[in-house]
N, CA, C and O atoms as CSV, one atom per row, in Angstrom:
chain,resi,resn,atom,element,x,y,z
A,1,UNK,N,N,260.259,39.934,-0.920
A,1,UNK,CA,C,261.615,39.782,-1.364
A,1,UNK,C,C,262.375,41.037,-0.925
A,1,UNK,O,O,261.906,42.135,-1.224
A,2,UNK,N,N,263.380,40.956,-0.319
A,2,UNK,CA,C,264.389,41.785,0.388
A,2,UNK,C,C,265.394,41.830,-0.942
A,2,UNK,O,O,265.892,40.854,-1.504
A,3,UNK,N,N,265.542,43.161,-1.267
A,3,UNK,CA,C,266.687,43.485,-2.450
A,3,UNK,C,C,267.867,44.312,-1.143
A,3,UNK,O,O,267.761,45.154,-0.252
A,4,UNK,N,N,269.323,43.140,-1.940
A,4,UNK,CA,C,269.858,44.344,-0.481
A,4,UNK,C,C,271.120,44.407,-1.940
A,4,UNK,O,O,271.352,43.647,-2.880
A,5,UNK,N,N,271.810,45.988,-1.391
A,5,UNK,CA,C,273.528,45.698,-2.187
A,5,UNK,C,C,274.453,44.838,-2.039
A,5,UNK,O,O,274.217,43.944,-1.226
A,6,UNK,N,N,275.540,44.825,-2.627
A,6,UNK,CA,C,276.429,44.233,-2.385
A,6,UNK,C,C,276.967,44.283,-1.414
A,6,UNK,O,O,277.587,43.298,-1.012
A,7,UNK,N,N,276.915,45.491,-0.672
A,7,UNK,CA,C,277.842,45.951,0.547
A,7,UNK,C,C,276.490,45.672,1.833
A,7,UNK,O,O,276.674,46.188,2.935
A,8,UNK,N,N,275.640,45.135,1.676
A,8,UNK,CA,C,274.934,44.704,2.433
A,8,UNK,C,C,274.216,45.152,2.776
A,8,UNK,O,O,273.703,44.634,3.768
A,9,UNK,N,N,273.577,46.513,2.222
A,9,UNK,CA,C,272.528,47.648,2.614
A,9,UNK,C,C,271.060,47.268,2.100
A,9,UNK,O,O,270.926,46.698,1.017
A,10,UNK,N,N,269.830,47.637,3.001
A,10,UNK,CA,C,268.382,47.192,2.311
A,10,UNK,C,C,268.443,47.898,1.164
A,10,UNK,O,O,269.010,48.980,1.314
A,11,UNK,N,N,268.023,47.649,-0.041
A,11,UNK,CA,C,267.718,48.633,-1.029
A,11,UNK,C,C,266.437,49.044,-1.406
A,11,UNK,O,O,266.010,50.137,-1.776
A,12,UNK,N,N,265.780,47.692,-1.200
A,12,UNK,CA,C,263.909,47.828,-0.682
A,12,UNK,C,C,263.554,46.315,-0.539
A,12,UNK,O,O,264.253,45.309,-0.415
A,13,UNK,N,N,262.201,46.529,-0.602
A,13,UNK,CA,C,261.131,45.210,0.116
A,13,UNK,C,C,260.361,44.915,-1.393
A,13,UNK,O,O,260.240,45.949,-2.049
A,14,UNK,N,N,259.962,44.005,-1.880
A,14,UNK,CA,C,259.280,44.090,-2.347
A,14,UNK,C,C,257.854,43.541,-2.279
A,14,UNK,O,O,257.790,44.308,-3.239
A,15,UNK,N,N,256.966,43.138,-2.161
A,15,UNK,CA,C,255.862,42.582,-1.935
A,15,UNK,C,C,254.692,42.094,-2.999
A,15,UNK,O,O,254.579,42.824,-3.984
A,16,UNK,N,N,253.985,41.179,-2.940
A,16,UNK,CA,C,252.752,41.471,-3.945
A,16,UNK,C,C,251.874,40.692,-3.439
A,16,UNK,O,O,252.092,39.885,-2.535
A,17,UNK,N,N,250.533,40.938,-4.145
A,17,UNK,CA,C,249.131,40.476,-3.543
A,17,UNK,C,C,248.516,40.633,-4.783
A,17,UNK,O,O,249.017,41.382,-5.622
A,18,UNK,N,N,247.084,39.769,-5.083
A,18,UNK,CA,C,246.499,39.552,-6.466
A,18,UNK,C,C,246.311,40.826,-6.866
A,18,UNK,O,O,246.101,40.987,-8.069
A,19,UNK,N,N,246.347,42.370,-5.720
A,19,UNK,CA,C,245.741,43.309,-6.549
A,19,UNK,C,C,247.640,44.200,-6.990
A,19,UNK,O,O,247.943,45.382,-7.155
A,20,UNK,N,N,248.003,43.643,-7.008
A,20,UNK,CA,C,249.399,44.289,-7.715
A,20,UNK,C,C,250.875,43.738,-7.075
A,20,UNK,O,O,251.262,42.628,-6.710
A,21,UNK,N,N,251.358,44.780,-7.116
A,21,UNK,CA,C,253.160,44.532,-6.580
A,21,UNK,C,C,253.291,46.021,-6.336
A,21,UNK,O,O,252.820,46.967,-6.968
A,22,UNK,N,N,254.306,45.971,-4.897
A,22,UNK,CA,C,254.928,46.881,-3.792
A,22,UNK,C,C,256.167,47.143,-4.047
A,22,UNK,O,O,256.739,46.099,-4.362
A,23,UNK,N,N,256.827,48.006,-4.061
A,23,UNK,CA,C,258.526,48.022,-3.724
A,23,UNK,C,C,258.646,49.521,-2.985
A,23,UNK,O,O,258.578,50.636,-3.502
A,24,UNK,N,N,258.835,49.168,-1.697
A,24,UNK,CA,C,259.569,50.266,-0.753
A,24,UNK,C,C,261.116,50.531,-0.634
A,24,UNK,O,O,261.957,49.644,-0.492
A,25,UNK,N,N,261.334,51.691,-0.703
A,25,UNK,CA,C,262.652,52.230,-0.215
A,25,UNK,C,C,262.527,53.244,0.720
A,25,UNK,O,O,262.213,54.356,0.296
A,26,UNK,N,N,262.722,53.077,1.992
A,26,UNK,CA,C,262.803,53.886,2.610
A,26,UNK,C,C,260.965,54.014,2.954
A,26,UNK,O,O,260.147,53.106,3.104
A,27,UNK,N,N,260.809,55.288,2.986
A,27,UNK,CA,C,259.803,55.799,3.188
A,27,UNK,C,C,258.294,55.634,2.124
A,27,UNK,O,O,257.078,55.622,2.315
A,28,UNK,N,N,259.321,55.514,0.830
A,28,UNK,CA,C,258.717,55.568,-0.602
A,28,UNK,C,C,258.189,54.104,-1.269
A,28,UNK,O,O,258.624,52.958,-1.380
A,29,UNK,N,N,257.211,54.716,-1.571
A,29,UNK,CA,C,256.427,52.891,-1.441
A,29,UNK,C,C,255.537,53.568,-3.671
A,29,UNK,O,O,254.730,54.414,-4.054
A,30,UNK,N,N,256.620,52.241,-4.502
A,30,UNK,CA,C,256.403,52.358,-5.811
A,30,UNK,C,C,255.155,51.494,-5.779
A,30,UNK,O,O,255.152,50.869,-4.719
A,31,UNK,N,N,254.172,51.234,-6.469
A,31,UNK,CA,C,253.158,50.323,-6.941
A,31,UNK,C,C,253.105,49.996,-8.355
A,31,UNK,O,O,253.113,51.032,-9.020
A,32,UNK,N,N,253.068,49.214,-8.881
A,32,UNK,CA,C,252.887,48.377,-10.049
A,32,UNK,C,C,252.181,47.212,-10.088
A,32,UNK,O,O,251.750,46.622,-9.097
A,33,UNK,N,N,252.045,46.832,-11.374
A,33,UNK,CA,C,250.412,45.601,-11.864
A,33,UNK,C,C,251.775,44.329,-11.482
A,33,UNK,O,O,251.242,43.280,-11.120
A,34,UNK,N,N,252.890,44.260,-11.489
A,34,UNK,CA,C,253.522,43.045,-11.348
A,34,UNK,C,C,254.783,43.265,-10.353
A,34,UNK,O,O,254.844,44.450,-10.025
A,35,UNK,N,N,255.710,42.550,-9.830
A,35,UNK,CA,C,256.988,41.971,-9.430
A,35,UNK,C,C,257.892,42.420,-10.346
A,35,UNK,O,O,258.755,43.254,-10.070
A,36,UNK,N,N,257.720,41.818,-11.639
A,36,UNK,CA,C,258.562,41.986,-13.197
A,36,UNK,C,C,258.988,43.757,-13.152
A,36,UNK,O,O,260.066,44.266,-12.844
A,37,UNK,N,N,257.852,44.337,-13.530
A,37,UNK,CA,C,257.794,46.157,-13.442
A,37,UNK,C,C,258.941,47.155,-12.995
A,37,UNK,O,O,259.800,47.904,-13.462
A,38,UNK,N,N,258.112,46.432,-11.107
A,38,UNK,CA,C,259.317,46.591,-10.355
A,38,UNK,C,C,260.133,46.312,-10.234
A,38,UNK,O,O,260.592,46.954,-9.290
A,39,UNK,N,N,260.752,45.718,-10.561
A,39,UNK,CA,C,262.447,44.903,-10.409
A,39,UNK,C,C,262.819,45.445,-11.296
A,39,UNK,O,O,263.674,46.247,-10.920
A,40,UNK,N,N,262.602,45.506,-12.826
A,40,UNK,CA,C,263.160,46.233,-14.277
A,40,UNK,C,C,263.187,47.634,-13.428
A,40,UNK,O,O,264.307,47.682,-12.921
A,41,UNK,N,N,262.470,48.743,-13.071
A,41,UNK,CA,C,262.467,49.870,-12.148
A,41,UNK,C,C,263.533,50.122,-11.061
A,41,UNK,O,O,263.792,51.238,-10.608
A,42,UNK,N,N,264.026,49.159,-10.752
A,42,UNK,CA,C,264.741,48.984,-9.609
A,42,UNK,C,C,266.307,48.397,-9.907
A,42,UNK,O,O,267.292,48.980,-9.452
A,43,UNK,N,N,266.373,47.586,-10.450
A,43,UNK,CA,C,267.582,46.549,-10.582
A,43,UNK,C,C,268.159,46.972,-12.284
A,43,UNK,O,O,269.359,46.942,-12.555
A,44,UNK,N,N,266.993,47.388,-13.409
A,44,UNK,CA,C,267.472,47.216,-14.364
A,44,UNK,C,C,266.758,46.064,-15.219
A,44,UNK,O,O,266.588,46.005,-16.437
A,45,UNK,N,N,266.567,45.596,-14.690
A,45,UNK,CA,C,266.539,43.723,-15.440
A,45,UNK,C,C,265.157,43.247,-14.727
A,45,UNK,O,O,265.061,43.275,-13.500
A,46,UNK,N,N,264.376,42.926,-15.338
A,46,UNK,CA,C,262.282,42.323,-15.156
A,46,UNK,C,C,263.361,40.886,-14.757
A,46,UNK,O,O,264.320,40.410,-15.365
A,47,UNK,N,N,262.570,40.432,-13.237
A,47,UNK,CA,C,262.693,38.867,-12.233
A,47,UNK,C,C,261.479,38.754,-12.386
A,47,UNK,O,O,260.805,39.536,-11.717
A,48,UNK,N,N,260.857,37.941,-13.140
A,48,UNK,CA,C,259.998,37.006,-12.612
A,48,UNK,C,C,260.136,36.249,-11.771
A,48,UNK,O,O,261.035,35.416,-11.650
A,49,UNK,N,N,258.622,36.605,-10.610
A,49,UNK,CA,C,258.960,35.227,-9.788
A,49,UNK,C,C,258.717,33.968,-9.576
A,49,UNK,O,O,259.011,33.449,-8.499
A,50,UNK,N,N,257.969,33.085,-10.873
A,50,UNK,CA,C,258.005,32.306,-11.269
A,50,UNK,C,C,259.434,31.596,-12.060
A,50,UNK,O,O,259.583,30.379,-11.943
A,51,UNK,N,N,260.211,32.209,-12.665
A,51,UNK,CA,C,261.977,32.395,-12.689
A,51,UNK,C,C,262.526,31.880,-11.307
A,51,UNK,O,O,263.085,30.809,-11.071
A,52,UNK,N,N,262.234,32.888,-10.477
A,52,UNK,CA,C,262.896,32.741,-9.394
A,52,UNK,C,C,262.759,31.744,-8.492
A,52,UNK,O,O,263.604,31.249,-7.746
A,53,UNK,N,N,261.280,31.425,-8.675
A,53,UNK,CA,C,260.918,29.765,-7.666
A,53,UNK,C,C,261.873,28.502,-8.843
A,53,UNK,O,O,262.992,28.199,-8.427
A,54,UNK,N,N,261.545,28.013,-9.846
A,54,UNK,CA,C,262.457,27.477,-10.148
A,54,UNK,C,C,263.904,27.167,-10.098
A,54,UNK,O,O,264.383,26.035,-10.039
A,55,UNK,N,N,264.585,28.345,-10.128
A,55,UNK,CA,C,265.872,28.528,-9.555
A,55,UNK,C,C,265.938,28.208,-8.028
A,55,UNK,O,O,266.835,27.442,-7.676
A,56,UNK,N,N,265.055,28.728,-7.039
A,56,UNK,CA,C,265.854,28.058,-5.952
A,56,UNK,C,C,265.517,26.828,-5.623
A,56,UNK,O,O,266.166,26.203,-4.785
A,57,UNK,N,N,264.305,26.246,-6.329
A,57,UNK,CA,C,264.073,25.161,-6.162
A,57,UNK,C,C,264.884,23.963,-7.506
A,57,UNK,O,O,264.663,22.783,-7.779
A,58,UNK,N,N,265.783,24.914,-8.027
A,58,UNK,CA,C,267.120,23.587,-8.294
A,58,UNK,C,C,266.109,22.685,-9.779
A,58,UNK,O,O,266.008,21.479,-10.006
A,59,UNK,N,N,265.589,23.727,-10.434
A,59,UNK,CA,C,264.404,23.154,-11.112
A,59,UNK,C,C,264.694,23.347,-12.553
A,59,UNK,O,O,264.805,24.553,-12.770
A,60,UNK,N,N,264.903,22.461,-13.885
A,60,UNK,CA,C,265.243,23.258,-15.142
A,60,UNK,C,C,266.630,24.203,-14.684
A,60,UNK,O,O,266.497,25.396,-14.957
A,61,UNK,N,N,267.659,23.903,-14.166
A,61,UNK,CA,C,268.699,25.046,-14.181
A,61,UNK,C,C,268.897,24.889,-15.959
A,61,UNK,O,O,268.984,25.988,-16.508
A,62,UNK,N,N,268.958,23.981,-16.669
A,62,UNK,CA,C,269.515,23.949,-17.606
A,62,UNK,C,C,268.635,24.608,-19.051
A,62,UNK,O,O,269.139,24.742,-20.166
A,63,UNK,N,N,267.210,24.956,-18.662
A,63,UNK,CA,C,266.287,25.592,-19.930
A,63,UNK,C,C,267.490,27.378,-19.660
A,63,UNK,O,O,268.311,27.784,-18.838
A,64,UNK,N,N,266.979,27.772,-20.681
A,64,UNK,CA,C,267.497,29.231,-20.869
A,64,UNK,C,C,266.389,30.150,-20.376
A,64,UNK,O,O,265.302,29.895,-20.895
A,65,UNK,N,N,266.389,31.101,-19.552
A,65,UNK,CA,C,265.694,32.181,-19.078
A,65,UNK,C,C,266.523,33.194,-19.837
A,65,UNK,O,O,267.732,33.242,-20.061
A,66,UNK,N,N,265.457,34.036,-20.185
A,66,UNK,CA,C,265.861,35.025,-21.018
A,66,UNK,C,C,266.137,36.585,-20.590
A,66,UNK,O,O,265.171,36.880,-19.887
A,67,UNK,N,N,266.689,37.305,-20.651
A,67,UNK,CA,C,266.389,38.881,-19.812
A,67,UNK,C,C,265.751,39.293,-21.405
A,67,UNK,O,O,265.823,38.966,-22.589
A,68,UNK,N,N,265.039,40.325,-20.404
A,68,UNK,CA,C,264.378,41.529,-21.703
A,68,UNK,C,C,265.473,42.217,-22.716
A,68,UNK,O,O,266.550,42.690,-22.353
A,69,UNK,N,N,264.950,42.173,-24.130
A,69,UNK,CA,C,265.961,43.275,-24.789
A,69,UNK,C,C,265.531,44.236,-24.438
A,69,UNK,O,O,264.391,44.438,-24.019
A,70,UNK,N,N,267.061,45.533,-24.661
A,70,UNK,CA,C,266.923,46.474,-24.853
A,70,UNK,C,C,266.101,47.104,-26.058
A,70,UNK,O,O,265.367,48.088,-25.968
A,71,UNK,N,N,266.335,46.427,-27.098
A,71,UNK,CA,C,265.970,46.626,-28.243
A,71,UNK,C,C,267.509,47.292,-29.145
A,71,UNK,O,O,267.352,47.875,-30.218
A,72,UNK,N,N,268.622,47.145,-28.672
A,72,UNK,CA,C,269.754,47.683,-29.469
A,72,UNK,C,C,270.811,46.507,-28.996
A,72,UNK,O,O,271.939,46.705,-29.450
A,73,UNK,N,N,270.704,45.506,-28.306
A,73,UNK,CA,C,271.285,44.622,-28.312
A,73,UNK,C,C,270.454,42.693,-27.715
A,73,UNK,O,O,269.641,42.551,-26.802
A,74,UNK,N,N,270.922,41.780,-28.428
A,74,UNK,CA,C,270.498,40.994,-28.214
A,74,UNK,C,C,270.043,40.593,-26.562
A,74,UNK,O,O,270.653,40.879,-25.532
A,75,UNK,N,N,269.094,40.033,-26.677
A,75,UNK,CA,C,268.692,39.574,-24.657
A,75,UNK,C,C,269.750,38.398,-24.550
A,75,UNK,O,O,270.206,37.710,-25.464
A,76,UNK,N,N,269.922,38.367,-23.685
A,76,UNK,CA,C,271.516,37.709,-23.041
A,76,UNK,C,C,270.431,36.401,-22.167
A,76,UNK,O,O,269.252,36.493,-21.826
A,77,UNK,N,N,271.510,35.121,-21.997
A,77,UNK,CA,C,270.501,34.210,-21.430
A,77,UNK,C,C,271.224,34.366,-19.681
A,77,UNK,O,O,272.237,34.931,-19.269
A,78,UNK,N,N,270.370,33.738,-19.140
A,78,UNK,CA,C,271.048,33.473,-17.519
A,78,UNK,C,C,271.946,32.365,-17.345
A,78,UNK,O,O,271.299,31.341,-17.565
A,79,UNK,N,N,273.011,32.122,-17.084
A,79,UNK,CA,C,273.269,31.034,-16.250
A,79,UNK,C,C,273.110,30.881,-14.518
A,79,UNK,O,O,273.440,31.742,-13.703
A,80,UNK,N,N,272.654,29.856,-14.287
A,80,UNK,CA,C,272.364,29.566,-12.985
A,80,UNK,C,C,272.509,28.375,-12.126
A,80,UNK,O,O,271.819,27.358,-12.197
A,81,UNK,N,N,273.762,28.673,-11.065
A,81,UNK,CA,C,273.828,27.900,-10.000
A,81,UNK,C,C,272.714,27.920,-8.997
A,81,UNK,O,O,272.067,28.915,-8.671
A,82,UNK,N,N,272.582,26.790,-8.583
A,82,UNK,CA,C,271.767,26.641,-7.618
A,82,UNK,C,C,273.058,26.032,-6.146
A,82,UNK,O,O,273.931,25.218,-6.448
A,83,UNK,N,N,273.005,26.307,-5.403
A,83,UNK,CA,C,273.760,26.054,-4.217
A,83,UNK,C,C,273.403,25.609,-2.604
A,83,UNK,O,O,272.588,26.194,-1.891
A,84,UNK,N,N,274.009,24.734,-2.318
A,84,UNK,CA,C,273.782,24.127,-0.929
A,84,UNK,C,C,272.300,23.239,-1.096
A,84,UNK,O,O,272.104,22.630,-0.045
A,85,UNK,N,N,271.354,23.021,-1.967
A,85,UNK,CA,C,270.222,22.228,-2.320
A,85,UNK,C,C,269.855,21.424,-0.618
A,85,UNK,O,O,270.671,20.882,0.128
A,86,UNK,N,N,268.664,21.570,-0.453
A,86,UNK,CA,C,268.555,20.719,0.786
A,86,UNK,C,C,267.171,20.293,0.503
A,86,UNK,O,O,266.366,20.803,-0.277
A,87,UNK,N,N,267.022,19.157,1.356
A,87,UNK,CA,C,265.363,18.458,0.988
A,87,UNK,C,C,264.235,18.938,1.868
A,87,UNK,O,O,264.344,18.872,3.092
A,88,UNK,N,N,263.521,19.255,1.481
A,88,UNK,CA,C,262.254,20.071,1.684
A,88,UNK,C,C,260.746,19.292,1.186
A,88,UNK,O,O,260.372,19.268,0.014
A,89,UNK,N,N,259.952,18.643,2.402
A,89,UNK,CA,C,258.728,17.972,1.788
A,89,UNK,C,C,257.464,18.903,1.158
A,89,UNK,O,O,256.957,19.718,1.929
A,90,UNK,N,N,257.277,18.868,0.667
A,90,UNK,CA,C,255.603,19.719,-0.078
A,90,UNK,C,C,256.333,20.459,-1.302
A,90,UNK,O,O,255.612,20.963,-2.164
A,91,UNK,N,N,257.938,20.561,-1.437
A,91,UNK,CA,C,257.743,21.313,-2.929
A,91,UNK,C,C,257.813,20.431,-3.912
A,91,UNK,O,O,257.719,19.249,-3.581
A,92,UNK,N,N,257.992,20.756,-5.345
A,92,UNK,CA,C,258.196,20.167,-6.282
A,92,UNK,C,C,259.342,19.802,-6.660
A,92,UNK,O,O,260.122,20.708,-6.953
A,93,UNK,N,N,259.766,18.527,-6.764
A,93,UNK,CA,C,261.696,18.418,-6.546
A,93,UNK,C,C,261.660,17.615,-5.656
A,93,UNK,O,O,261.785,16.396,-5.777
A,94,UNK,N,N,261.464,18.300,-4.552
A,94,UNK,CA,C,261.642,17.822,-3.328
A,94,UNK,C,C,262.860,18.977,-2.424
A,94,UNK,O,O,263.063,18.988,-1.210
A,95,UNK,N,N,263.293,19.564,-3.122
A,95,UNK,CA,C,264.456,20.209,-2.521
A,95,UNK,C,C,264.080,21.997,-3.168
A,95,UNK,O,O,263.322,22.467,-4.017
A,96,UNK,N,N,265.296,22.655,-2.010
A,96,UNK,CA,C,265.583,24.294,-1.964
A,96,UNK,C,C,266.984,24.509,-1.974
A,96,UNK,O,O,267.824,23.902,-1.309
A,97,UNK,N,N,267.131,25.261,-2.641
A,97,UNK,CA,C,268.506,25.371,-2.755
A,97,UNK,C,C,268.820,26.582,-1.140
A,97,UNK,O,O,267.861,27.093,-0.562
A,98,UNK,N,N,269.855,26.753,-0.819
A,98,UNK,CA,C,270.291,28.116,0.357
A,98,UNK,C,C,270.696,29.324,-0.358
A,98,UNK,O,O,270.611,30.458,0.113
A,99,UNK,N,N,271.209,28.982,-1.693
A,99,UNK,CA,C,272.059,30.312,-2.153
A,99,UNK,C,C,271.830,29.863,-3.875
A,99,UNK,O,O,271.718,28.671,-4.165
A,100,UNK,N,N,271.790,30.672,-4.678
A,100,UNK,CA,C,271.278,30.568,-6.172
A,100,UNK,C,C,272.488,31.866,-6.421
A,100,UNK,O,O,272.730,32.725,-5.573
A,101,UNK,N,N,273.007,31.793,-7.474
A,101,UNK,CA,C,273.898,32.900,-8.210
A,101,UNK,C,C,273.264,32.379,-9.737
A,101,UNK,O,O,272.827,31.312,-10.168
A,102,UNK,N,N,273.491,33.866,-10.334
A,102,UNK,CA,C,272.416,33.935,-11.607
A,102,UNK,C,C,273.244,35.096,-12.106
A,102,UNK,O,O,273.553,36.089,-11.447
A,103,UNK,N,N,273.649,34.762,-13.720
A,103,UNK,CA,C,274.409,35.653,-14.398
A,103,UNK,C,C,274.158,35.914,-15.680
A,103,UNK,O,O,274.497,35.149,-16.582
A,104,UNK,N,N,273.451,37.185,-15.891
A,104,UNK,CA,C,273.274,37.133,-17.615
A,104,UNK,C,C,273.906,38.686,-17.722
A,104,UNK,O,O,273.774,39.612,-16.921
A,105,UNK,N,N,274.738,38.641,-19.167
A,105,UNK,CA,C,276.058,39.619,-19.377
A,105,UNK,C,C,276.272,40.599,-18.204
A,105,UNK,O,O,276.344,39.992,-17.136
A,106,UNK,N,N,276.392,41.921,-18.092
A,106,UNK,CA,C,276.408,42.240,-17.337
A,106,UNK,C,C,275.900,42.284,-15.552
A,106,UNK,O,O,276.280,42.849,-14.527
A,107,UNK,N,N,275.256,41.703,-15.799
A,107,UNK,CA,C,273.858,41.211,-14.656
A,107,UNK,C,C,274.692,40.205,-13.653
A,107,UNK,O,O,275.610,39.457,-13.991
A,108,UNK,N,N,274.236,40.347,-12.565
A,108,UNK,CA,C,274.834,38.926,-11.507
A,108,UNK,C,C,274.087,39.235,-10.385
A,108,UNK,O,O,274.078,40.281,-9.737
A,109,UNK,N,N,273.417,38.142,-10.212
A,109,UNK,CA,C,271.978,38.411,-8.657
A,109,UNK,C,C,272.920,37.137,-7.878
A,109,UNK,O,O,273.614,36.249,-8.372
A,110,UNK,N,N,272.693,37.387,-6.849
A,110,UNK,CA,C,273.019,36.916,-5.595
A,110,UNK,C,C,271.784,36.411,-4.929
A,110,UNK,O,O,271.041,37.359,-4.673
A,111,UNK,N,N,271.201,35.044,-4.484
A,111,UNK,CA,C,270.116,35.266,-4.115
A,111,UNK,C,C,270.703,33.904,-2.905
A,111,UNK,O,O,271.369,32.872,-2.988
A,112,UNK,N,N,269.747,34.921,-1.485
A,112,UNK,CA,C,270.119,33.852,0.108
A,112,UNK,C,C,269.152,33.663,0.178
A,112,UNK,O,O,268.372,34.557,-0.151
A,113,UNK,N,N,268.683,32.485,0.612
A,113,UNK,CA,C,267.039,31.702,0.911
A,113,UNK,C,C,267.689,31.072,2.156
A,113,UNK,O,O,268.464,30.142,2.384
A,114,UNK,N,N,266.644,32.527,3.253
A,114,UNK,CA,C,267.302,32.560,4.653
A,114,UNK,C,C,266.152,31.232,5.251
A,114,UNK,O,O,266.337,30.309,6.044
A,115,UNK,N,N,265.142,31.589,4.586
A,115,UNK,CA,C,263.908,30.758,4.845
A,115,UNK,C,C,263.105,30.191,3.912
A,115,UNK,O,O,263.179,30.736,2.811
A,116,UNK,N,N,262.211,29.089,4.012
A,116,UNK,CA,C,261.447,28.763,3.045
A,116,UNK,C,C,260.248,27.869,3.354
A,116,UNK,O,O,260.353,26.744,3.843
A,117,UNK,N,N,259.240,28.393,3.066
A,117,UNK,CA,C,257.758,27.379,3.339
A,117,UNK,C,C,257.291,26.891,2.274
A,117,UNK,O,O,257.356,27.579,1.255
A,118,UNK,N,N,256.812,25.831,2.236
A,118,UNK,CA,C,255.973,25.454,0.866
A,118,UNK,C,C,255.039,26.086,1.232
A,118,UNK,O,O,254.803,26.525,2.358
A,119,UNK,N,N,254.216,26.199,-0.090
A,119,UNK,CA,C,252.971,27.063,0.061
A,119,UNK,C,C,251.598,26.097,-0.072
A,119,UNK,O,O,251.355,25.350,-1.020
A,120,UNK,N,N,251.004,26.244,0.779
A,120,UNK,CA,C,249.959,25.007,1.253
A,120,UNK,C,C,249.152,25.040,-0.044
A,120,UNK,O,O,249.315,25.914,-0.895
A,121,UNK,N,N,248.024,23.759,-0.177
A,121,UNK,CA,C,247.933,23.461,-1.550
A,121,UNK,C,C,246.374,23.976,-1.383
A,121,UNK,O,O,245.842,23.980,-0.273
A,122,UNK,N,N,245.871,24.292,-2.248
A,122,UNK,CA,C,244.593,24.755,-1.803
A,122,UNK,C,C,243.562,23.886,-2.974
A,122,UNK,O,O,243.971,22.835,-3.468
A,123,UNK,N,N,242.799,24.209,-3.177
A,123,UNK,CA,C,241.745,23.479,-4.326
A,123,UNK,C,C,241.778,23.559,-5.743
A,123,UNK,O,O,241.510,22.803,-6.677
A,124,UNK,N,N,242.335,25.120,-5.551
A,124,UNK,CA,C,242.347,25.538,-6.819
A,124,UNK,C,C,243.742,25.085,-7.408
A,124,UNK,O,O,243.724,24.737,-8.589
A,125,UNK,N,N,244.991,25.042,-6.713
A,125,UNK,CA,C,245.941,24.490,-6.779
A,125,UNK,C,C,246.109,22.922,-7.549
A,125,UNK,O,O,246.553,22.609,-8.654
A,126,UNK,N,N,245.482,22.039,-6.310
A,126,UNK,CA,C,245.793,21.052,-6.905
A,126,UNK,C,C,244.542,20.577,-8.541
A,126,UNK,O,O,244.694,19.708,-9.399
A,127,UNK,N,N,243.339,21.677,-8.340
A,127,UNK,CA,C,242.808,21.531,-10.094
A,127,UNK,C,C,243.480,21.856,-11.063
A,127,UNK,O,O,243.278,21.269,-12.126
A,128,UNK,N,N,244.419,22.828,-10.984
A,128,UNK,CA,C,245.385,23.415,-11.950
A,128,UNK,C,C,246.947,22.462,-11.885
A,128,UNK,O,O,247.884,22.747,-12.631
A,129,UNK,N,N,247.015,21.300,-10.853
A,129,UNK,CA,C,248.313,20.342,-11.331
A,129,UNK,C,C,247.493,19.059,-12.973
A,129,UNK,O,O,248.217,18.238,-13.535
């Protein structure tokens, strides 16, 4: 996952693999046990990316995702567009959205889905549907 600013600058990469989660800036490469960690570290606000596959896959927009409290004010819920939706065979749905906007109080993610693969189904996969 590519975190960029508003003004269009990389801000970092993020990455993960079963033995943790990556986020580079620059030169500087953070490590953490999750995605969530890093992003709260980075952005402010824990993305799950289980959150995030739903959303672009146009999935439950309407359940409430929650952000973390602070602990001095209530957790705020997301609202979420999903945008441009197109049909896509192997996901769940059937469709990907191109562009997702996601807003909880102060908070507003911008998210471009320049690309997208389903992720092939493996054994263990389809024992766990």
């Amino acid at each position: 996952m590519r975190i960029f600013s508003p003004f269009g600058n990389q801000l970092a990469l993020v990455t993960s693999t079963a033995g943790g989660a990556n986020l580079q800036r620059g030169d500087v490469v953070e490590r953490a046990d999750t995605v969530e960690a890093l992003t709260l570290s980075l952005l402010g606000v824990s993305i799950a990316p289980n959150m995030l596959a739903r959303w672009i896959q146009g999935l439950d927009l309407s359940v409430v995702d929650r952000l973390p409290s602070s602990g001095t004010e209530p957790a705020d819920h997301w609202t979420i567009q999903a945008e441009n939706l197109r049909q896509i065979d192997g996901v769940i749905g059937g469709r990907v959205a191109g562009r997702v906007l996601a807003r909880a109080g102060e908070v507003s993610l911008r998210l471009v889905i320049d690309s997208f693969e389903p992720r092939s189904s493996t054994s263990r996969d389809v024992a766990e549907q």
